[in-house]
Structures are given as structure tokens and as C-alpha cells.
C-alpha positions as CSV (number, residue, x, y, z in Angstrom):
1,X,0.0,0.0,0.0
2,X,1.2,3.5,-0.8
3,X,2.3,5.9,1.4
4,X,1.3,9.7,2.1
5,X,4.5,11.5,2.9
6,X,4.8,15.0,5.0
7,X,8.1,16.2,4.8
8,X,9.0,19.7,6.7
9,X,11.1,21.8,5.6
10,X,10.9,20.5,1.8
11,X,11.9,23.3,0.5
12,X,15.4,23.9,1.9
13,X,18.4,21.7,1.3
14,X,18.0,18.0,2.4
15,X,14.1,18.2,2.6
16,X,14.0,18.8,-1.3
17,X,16.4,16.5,-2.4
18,X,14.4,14.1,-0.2
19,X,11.2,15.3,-2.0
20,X,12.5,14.4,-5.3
21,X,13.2,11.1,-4.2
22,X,10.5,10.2,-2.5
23,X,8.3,11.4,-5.9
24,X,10.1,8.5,-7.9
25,X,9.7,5.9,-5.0
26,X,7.1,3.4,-6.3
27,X,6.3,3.2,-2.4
28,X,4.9,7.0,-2.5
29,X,1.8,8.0,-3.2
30,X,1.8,11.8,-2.3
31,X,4.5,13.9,-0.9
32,X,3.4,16.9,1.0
33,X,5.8,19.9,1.9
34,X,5.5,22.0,4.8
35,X,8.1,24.9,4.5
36,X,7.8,29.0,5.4
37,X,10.4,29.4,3.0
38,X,12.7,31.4,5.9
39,X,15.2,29.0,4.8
40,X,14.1,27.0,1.9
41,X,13.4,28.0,-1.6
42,X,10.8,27.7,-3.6
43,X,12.8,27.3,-6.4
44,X,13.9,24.2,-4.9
45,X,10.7,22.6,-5.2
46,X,9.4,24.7,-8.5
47,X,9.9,21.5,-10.7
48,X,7.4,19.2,-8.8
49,X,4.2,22.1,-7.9
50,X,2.0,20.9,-11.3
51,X,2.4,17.2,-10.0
52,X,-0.9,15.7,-8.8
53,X,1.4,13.6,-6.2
54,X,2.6,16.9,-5.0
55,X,1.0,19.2,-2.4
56,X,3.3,22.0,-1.0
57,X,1.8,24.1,1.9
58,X,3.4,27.7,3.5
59,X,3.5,27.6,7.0
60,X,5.0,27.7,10.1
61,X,5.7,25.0,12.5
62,X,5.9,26.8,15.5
63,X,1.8,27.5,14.4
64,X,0.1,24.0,15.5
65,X,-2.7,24.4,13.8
66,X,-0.3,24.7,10.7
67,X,0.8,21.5,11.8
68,X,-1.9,19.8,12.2
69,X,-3.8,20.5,8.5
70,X,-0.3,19.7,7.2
71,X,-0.3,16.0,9.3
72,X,-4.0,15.7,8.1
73,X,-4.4,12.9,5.8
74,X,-0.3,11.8,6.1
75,X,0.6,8.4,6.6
76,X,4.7,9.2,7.4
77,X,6.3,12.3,8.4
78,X,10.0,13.3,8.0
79,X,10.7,16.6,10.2
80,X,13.2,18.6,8.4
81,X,12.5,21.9,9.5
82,X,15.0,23.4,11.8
83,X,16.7,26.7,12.2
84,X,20.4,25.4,11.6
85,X,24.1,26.6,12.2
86,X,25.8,27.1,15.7
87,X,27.0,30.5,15.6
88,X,23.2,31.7,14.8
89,X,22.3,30.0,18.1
90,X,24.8,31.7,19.5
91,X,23.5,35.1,18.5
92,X,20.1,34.4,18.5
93,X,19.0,31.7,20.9
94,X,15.6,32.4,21.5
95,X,14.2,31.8,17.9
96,X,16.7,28.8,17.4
97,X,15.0,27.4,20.5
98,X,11.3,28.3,19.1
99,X,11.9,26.8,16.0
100,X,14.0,23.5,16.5
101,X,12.3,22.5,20.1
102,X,8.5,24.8,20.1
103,X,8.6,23.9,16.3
104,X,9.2,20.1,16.7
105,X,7.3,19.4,19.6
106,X,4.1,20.7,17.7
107,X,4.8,18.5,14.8
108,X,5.3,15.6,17.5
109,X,2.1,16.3,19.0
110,X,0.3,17.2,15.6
111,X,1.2,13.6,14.3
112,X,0.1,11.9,17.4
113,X,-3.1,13.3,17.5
114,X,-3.2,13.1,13.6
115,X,-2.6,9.2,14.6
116,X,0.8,9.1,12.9
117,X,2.8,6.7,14.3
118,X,5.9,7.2,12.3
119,X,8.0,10.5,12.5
120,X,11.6,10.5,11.0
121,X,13.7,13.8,12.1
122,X,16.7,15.5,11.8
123,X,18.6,14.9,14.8
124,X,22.8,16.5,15.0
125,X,25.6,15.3,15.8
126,X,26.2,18.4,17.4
127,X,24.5,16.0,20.0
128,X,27.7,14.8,20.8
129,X,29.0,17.8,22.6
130,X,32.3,18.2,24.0
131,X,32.6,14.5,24.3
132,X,36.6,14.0,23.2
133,X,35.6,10.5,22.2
134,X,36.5,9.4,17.9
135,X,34.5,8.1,16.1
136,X,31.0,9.2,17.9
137,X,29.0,6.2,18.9
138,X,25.5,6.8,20.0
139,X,24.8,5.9,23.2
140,X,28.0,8.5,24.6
141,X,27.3,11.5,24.5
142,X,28.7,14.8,26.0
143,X,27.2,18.4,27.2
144,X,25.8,20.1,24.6
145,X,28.4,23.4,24.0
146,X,25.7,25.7,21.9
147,X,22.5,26.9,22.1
148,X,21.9,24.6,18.5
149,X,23.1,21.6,20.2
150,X,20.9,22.0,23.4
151,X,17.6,22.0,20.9
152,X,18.6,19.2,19.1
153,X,19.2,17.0,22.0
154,X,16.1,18.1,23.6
155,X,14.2,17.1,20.3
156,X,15.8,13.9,21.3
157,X,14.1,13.5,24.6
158,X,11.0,14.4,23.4
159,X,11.0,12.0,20.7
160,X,11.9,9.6,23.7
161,X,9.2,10.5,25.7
162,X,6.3,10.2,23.2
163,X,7.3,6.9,22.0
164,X,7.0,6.0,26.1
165,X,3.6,8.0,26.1
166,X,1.9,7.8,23.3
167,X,0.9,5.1,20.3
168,X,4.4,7.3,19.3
169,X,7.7,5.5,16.9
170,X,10.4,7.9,16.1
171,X,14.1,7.6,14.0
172,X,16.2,10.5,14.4
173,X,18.8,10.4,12.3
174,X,21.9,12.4,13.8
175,X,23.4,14.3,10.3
176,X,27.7,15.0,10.3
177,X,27.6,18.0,8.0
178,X,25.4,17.0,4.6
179,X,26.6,18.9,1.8
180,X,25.4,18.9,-2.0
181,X,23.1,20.7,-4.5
182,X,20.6,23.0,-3.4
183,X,22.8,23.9,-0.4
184,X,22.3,28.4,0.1
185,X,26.0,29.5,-0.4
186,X,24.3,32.9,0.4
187,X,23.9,34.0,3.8
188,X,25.7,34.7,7.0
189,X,25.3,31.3,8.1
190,X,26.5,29.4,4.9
191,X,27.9,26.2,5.7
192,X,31.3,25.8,4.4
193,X,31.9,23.7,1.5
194,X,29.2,25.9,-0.3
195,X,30.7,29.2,1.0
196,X,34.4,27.4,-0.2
197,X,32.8,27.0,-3.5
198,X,31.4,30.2,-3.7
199,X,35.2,31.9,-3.3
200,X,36.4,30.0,-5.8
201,X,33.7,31.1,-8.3
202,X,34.5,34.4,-7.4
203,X,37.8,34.1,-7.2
204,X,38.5,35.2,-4.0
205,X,40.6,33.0,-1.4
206,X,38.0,31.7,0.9
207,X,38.0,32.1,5.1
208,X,38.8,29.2,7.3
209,X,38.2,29.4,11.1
210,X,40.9,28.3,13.1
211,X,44.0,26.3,11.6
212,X,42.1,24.3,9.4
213,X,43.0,21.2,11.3
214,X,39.6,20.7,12.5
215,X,38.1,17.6,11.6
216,X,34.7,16.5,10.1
217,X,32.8,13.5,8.6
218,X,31.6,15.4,5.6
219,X,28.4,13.4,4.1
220,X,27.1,13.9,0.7
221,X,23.1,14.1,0.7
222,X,22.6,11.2,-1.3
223,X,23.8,9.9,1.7
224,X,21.6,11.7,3.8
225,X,18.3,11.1,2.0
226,X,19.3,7.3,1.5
227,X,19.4,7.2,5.1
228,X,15.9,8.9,5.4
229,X,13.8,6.6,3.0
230,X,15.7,3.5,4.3
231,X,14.0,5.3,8.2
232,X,10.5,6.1,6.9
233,X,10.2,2.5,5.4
234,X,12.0,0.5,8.1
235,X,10.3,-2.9,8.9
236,X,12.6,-3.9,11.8
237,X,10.5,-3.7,15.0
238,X,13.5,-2.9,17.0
239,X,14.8,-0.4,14.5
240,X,12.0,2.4,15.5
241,X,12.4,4.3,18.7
242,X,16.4,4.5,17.9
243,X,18.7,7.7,17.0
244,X,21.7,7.2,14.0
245,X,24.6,8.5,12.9
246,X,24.7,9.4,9.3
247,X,27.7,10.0,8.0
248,X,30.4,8.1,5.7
249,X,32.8,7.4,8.6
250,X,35.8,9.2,7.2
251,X,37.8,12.2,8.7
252,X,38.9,15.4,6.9
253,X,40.3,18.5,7.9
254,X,39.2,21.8,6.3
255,X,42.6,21.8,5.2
256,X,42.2,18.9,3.4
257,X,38.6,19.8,2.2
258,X,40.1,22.7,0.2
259,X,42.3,20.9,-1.2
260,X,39.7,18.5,-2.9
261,X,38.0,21.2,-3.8
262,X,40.6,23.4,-5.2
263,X,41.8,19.7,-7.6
264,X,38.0,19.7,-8.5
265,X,37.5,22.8,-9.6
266,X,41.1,24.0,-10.9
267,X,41.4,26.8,-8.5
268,X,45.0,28.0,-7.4
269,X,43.5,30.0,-4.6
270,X,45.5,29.8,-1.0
271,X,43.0,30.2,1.9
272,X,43.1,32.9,4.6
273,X,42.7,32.4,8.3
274,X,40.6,33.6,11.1
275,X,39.8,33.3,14.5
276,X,37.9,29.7,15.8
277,X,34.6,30.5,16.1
278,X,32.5,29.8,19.3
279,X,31.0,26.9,20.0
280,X,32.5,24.4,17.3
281,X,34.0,20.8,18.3
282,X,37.5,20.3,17.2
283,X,37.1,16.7,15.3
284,X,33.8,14.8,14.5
285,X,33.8,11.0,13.2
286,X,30.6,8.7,13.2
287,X,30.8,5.5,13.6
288,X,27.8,4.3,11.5
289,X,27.8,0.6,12.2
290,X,24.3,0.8,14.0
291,X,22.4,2.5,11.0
292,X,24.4,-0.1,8.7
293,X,23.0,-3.2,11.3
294,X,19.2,-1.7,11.6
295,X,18.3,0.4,8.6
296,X,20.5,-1.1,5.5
297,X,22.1,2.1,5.5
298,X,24.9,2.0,2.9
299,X,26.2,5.3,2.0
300,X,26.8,5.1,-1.8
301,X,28.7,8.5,-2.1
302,X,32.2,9.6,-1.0
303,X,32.9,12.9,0.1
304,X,35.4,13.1,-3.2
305,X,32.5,12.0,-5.5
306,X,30.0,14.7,-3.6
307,X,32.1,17.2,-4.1
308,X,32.5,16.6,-7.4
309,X,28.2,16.5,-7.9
310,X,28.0,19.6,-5.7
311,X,30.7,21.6,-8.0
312,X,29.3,20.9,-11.5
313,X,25.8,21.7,-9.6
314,X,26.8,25.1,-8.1
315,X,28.8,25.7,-10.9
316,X,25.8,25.1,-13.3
317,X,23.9,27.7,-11.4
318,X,26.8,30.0,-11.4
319,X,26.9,30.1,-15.0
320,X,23.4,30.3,-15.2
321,X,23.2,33.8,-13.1
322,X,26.2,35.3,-15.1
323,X,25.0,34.2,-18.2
């Protein structure tokens, strides 16, 4: 039997590339988006609006009623919707918390009483804290170091506590920096492979924070939406109720980053340097064993293949503006 689909915050960057895959899944019927486009891009979902399996909806989660008409009729729900990036928590706590923790809980509570029992969400693994421990294994955890980190951890323990509660089954799926197309290079809060991309396009040597030594497990969001369609169809009993790393398990330094990206692209730019910025960990590495045992999850894209995607992508819209 076919599925109806709710996916918040379909139009930014994972929650699109999830629509689109989830509109050529045979197991689909409908995919609804729920986006107020603060983030997201209409754009992003402009290709699928005249599709009768395609509903899009502008609104709010932190409004429940929004949430509920957008539950109404939904079999599954993957919550994308979240108000990302550390050093905008810093600044601006108060909406990050009303967005990622207000924002989820209604959803929560909109698909319970909308008698969803299946919510996938974006968790973080900015979860993990200042815990020193490499690679991150779920069940350790640290104390949360931002204001970001503190609402995705508390979108944990609701999750937790409606699955205790309430006829209530939850993945969360704790994303290591997802890269690809439809990533915003734009913005003060640009992430920074599409910021790095952006210098070279420009060409103008990009910032890196710190020495560049800092480490990540950068995850292409084939990856990522692999990982979310191998969640929202799970048949595994003891998969549900369970939070998973998703990630490629590999280690790279900024350093090294721009140095993929600079063989990738051709560039001969040198970086600059500037000050560590608040409230980022030094190194990140998943280990993603568990989502491997219980989901399937088999990441089919390398951070070198990503890159290479996200490049001709970015650079295909670069062209396209200047053209």
C-alpha cells in the first residue's frame, strides 16, 4: 500500500532533495511539503508544484494548527525543519530554540493526534558535545556546547518520551555535515563547502576558522536522504524508537577539504585564516555501524564523488546567473 509523505522543511536543502526522491519511490503516493520558505526556496521545489502527487503548503511550525492540517491525511512524516548553524544560536538563541524544540514538539504532537505513528527527524551530531571520544557512537554523549546543540538533544528526549507515552515511533537520524546541490552559499550562516565554493567562483581566497586542522565526517546528501527513506520504510521492530549516525565514517580536515576542492575545480587559490569560532567541536567522526545493522544504510557516495556533484551543480547555477 502506498504511502502519504509530510516532509517539513521541503523546501530547503536535504528536505528537497528528499522530495524528489521520494516522488520517484514506487512506495509513494503523495509527498506533501510543509516549508515557510525562511530557509528554503521555492525554487527548490518549483519542478514538482504541477504534480498531482505533489502538495506544497506555506507555513509555520511553530503554528500547531499549521501542523496539524499539514499532518491531516499523512501516513509518514519526515521533520526537516529546523533553524540550523551554531554560531546563529549563539547570537540568536531564542528563535533557534522556538523553531527547532517549540517547532518540533508541535509537529510531535500534531502527528500523534493526527494518529501518525511514524516521525523520522533530523537529529545532529552536534549532539555529541564536548565529548573527546572518535569516532561518535551513539549511546555516549557529552554536554551540549551551543545553544543549536541544546535543541537538538532536547528534540531527542521528546522524541523519547512520546514513544513512552503515546501510540508514538520515532528515528532521528543524527546528520555530520550533509553537503550537496541546493545547499544556500548565500547567507551569514552558509555552511562551508558551499561558502568554499562560492570563493572559488568568485575568485577570492575563501576564510577558514581556526587552523584548518579541524576535523569533520563530511556526508554527501545522497547519503543523507538514503538514510531517510531506508528510516521512513523501516520494517525492523527494534529499528523504531532509535537515534543514527549518518555519516560516511571518514575524517577530513578543512585543510584537506580545500584541497579536494581546489583539484575539483582548478582553482590556485591559497586560503586565509581567522579566528575559531565559538562553540564548534575540534574533530567529528561517526561511527555508523548501527544505521548499517538496523536500517540497511549503505552510503553510496564519497565525500570526493560529492564534491565533485555539488561543484558541476553550483557551478551550473553559477553560470546560469552570469550568463
Amino acid at each position: 500500500m502506498q504511502k502519504n509523505v509530510l516532509i517539513t522543511g521541503g523546501a530547503g536543502f536535504i528536505g528537497s532533495n528528499l522530495a524528489e526522491a521520494l516522488l520517484a519511490d514506487d512506495r509513494v503516493d503523495t509527498v506533501r511539503v510543509l516549508d515557510n520558505l525562511s530557509n528554503g526556496h521555492l525554487k527548490n521545489i518549483t519542478p514538482f508544484l504541477e504534480r498531482a502527487d505533489f502538495e506544497f503548503v506555506e507555513g509555520d511550525i511553530r503554528d500547531m494548527d499549521t501542523c496539524l492540517k499539514a499532518c491531516a491525511g499523512m501516513d509518514l512524516v519526515s521533520h526537516q525543519a529546523a533553524l540550523g548553524s551554531v554560531p546563529r544560536s549563539i547570537k540568536d538563541p531564542h528563535t533557534s530554540n522556538a523553531v527547532n524544540i517549540g517547532g518540533t514538539l508541535n509537529i510531535f504532537k500534531a502527528a500523534e493526534e493526527s494518529s501518525i505513528n511514524k516521525v523520522v527527524f533530523a537529529a545532529s551530531s552536534s549532539t555529541y558535545g564536548d565529548s573527546l571520544a572518535l569516532p561518535k557512537r551513539e549511546g555516549v554523549i557529552g554536554k551540549p556546547i551551543s545553544p543549536y546543540a541544546v535543541t537538538k538533544l532536547v528534540c531527542e528526549l521528546y522524541a523519547d518520551v512520546f514513544s513512552n507515552l503515546y501510540d508514538f515511533n520515532y528515528i532521528g537520524l543524527r546528520y555530520f555535515n550533509v553537503f550537496g546541490p541546493k545547499q544556500d552559499p548565500n547567507g551569514p550562516y552558509a555552511a562551508v563547502i558551499p561558502l568554499f565554493v562560492k570563493a572559488i567562483m568568485d575568485n577570492k581566497p575563501p576564510l577558514i576558522h581556526g587552523d584548518g586542522l579541524q576535523s569533520r565526517d563530511f556526508t554527501f546528501v545522497g547519503n543523507a536522504v538514503e538514510a531517510n527513506i531506508k528510516s521512513l520504510f523501516a520494517t525492523r521492530e527494534d529499528a523504531w524508537n532509535e537515534v543514527y549516525n549518518v555519516a560516511v565514517g571518514e575524517r577530513t580536515t578543512i585543510l584537506e577539504l580545500f584541497e579536494m576542492l581546489k583539484e575539483v575545480s582548478g582553482s590556485e587559490l591559497e586560503p586565509t585564516f581567522g579566528p575559531t569560532r565559538q562553540g564548534d567541536v575540534k574533530h567529528s567522526l561517526a561511527d555508523i555501524s548501527k544505521a548499517k545493522n538496523y536500517l540497511g544504510y549503505d552510503p553510496q557516495f564519497t565525500i570526493k564523488e560529492g564534491l565533485k556533484i555539488a561543484f558541476e551543480w553550483y557551478k551550473d547555477q553559477y553560470m546560469a546567473k552570469t550568463s
